[in-house]
Wavefront OBJ file of the C-alpha trace (Angstrom):
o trace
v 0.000 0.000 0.000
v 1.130 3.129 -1.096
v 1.428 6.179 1.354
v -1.543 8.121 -0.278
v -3.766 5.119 0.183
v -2.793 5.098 3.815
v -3.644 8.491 4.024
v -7.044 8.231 1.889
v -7.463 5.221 4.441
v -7.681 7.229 7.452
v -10.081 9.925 9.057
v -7.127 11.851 10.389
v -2.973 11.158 11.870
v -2.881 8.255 13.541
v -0.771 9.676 16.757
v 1.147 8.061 19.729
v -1.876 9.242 21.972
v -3.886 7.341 19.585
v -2.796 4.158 19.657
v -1.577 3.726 23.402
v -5.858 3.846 24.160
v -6.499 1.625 21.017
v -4.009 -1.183 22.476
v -5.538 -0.393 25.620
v -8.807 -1.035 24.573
v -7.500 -4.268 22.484
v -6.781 -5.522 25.896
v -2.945 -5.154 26.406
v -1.430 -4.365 29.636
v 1.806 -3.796 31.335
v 4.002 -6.343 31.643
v 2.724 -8.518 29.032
v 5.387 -10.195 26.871
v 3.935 -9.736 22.997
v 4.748 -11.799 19.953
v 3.642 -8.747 17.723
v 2.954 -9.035 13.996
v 2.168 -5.684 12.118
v 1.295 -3.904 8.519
v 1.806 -0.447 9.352
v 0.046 0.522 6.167
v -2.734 -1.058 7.555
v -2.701 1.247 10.808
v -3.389 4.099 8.604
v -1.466 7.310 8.174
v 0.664 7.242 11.641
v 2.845 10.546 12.455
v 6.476 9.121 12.787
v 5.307 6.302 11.115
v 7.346 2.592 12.405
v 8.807 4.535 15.686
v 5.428 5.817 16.915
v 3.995 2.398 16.572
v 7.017 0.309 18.811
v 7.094 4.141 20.944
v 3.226 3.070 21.470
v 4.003 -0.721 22.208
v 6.662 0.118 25.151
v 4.817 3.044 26.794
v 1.559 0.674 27.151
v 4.161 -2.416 28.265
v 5.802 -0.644 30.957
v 9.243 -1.280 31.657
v 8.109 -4.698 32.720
v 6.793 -6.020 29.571
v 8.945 -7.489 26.728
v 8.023 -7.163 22.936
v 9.385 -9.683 20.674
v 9.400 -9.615 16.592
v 9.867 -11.877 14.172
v 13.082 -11.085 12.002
v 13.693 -13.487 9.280
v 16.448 -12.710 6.317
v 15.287 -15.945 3.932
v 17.741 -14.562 1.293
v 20.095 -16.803 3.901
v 18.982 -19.827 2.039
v 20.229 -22.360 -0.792
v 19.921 -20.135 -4.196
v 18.499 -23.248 -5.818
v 15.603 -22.826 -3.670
v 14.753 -19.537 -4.367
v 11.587 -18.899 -6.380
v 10.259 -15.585 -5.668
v 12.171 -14.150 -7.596
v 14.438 -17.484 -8.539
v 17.780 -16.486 -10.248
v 19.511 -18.492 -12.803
v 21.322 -22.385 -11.721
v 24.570 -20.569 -13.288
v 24.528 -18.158 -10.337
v 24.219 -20.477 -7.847
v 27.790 -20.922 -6.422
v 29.150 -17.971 -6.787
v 25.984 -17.092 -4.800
v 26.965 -19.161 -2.593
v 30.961 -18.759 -2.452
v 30.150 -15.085 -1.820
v 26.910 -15.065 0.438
v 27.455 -12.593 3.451
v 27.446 -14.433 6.576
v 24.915 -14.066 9.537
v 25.519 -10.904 11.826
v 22.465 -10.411 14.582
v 23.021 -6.609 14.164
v 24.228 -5.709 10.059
v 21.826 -8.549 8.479
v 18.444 -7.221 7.596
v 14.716 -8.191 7.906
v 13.067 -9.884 4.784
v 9.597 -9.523 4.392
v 8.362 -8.764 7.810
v 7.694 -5.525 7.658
v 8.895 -1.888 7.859
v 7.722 -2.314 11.883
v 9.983 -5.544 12.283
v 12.756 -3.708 10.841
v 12.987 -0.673 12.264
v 12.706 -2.960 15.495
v 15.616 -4.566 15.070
v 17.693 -1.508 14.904
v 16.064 -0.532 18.494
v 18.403 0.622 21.221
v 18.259 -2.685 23.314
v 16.745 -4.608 20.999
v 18.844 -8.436 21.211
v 18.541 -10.955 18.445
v 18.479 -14.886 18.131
v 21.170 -16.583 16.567
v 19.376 -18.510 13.511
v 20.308 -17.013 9.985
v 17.233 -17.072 8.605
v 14.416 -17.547 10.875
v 15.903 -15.327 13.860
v 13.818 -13.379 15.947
v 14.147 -9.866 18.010
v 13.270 -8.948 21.597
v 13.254 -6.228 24.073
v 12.369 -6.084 27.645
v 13.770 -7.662 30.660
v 12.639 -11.312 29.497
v 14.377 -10.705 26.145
v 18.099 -12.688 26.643
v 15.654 -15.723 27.982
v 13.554 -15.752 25.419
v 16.013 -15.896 22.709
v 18.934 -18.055 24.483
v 18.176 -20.847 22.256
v 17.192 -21.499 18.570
v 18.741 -24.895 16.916
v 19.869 -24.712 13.354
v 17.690 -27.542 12.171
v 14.609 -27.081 14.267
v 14.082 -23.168 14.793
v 10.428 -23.419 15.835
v 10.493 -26.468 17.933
v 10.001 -27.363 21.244
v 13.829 -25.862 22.161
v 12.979 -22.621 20.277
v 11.920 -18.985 21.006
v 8.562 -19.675 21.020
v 8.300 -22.249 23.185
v 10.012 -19.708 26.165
v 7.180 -17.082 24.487
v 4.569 -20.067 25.731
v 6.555 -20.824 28.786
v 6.160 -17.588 29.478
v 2.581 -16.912 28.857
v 2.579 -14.548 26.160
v 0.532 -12.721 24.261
v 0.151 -12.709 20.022
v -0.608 -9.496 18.969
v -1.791 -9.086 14.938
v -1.990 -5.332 13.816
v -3.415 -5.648 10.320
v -1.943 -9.116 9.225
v -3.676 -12.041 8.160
v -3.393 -15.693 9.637
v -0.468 -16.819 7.115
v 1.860 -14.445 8.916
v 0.995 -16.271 12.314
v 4.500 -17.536 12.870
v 3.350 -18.449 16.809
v 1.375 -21.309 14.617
v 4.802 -23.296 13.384
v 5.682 -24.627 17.328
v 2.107 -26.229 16.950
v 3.021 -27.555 13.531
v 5.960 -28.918 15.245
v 4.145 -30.288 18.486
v 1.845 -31.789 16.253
v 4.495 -33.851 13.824
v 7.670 -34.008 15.856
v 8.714 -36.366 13.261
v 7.070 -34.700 9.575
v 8.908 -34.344 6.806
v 12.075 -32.052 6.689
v 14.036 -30.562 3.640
v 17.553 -29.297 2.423
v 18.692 -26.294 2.861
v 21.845 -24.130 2.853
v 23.471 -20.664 4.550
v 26.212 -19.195 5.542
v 27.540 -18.209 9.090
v 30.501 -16.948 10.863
v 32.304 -19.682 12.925
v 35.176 -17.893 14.917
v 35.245 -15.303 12.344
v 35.447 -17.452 9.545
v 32.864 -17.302 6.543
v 31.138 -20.805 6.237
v 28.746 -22.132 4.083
v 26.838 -25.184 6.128
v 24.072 -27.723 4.909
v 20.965 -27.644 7.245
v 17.999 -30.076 7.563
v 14.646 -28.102 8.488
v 11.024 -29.594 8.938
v 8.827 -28.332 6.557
v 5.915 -25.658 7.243
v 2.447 -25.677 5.716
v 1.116 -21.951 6.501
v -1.446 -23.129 4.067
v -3.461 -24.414 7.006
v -3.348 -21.688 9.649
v -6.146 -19.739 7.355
v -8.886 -22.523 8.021
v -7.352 -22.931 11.349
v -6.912 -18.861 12.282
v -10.815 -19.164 11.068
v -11.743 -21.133 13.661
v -9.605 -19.157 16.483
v -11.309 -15.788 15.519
v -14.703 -17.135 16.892
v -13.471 -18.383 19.621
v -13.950 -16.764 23.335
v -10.024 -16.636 23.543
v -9.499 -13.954 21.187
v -9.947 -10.587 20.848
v -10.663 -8.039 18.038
v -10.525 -4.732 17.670
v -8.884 -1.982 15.603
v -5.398 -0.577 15.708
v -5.459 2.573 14.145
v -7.431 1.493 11.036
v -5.891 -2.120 11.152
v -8.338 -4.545 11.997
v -6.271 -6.744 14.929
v -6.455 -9.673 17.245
v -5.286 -10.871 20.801
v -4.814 -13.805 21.899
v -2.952 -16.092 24.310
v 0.174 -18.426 22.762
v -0.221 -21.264 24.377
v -3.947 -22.463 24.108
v -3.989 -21.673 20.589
v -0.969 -23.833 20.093
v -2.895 -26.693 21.953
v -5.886 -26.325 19.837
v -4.019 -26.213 16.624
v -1.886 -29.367 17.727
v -5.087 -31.042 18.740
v -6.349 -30.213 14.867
v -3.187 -30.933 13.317
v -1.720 -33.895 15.261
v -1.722 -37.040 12.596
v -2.625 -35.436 9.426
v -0.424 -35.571 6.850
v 0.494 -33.441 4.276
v -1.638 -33.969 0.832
l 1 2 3 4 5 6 7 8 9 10 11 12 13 14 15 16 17 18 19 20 21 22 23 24 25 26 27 28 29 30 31 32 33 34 35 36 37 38 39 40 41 42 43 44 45 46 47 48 49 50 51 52 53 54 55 56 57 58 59 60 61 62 63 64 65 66 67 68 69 70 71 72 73 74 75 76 77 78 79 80 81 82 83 84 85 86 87 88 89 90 91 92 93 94 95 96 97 98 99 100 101 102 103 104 105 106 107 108 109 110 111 112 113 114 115 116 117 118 119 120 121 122 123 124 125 126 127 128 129 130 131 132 133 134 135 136 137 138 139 140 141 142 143 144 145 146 147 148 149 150 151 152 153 154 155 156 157 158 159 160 161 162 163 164 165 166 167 168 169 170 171 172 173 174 175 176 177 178 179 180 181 182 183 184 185 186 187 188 189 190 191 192 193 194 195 196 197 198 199 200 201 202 203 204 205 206 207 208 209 210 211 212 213 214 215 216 217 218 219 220 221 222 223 224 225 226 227 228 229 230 231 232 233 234 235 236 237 238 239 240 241 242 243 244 245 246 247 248 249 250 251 252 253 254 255 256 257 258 259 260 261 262 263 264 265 266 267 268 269 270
């Protein structure tokens, strides 16, 4: 969405002021620890744009409260698997001779959002170690959260979302639909400890040495958390409401993980 449509989209500037009473009113309080997904184009036309928004998060968190992001970088991957855009098999190893390793704090966000980005680059903000499916945190629980993330199984039961669960959070969705749910992939995992798994390929930095490594990760189907995300939003669990102009949900992790891994447990993929 363009930044005239988010204007035309709104009945005035969406402020700070604004949005601390909409989450508010969406239910969040302080000290809740948020998995937060967000479109700020959906929000409308917000003065200071990504900073008000996370400004707005922190203020109605308190000091006690701990916002975390998802902050992939899938260019990290195997260039033969690359489809959107693909680039030609002649590229592929010097693509992969010449990849950029994994840094938490130079490698960017990929398709998560101008919100998830500017996160990232937050004073305090700390990131998890996984080159491509890493994710950021700030707030007192942050370090605990992301302490652990294994290279083949970055949503499993070992994973930052399991501590989120552990820890009783919150998923907050500003304007995103249920595809984007990345809480959702720990109950894929739950579900089909054993599923199927695929091949992949990135680069890291092992005692300051560029390496390219193989890596074995279970496959996702975000196919399914539509029909499933259908079922959550009448459910007494969530919450709806409005975020700006975004229409958003709240919900508690870990009983929506139970009732997707009581949906999901034994079925196979087609």
């Amino acid at each position: 969405m363009t930044e005239a449509a988010a204007i035309a989209r709104s009945s005035g500037p969406v402020t700070q002021a604004r949005l601390v009473v909409d989450f508010q009113r969406l239910g969040i309080t302080p000290g809740m620890t948020l998995l937060v997904h967000a479109a700020l184009s959906r929000i409308g036309w917000v003065c200071g744009g990504a900073r008000t928004v996370i400004e707005s998060l922190i203020q109605t968190l308190g000091p006690e409260g701990t916002i975390v992001m998802p902050a992939q970088s899938s260019e990290l991957s195997d260039p033969s698997g690359w489809c959107d855009p693909p680039v030609p098999e002649s590229w592929w190893e010097t693509i992969r001779a010449t990849m950029p390793p994994y840094d938490p704090r130079l490698t960017p966000t990929r398709c998560v959002g101008q919100i998830a980005e500017i996160f990232r680059t937050w004073p305090g903000t700390q990131r998890s170690l996984h080159p491509q499916v890493s994710f950021c945190a700030l707030g007192p629980d942050a370090a605990n959260i992301l302490a652990h993330q294994p290279m083949d199984d970055p949503f499993g039961p070992q994973s930052p979302l399991a501590a989120l669960s552990d820890r009783g959070a919150q998923v907050l969705m500003i304007g995103t639909g249920w595809e984007t749910c990345t809480g959702l992939h720990l109950a894929e995992r739950l579900a089909q400890p054993d599923g199927p798994t695929f091949q992949d390929g990135t680069c890291i930095s092992v005692d300051g040495e560029r390496r390219w490594v193989r890596l074995c990760l279970p496959e996702t189907q975000p196919e399914r958390f539509v029909p499933f995300g259908a079922k959550l939003d009448g459910s007494d669990m969530l919450r709806h409401g409005h975020i700006g102009s975004a229409a958003s949900r709240l919900f508690p992790l870990t009983p929506a993980i139970q009732m997707a891994v009581d949906s999901w447990a034994g079925v196979t993929k087609p």
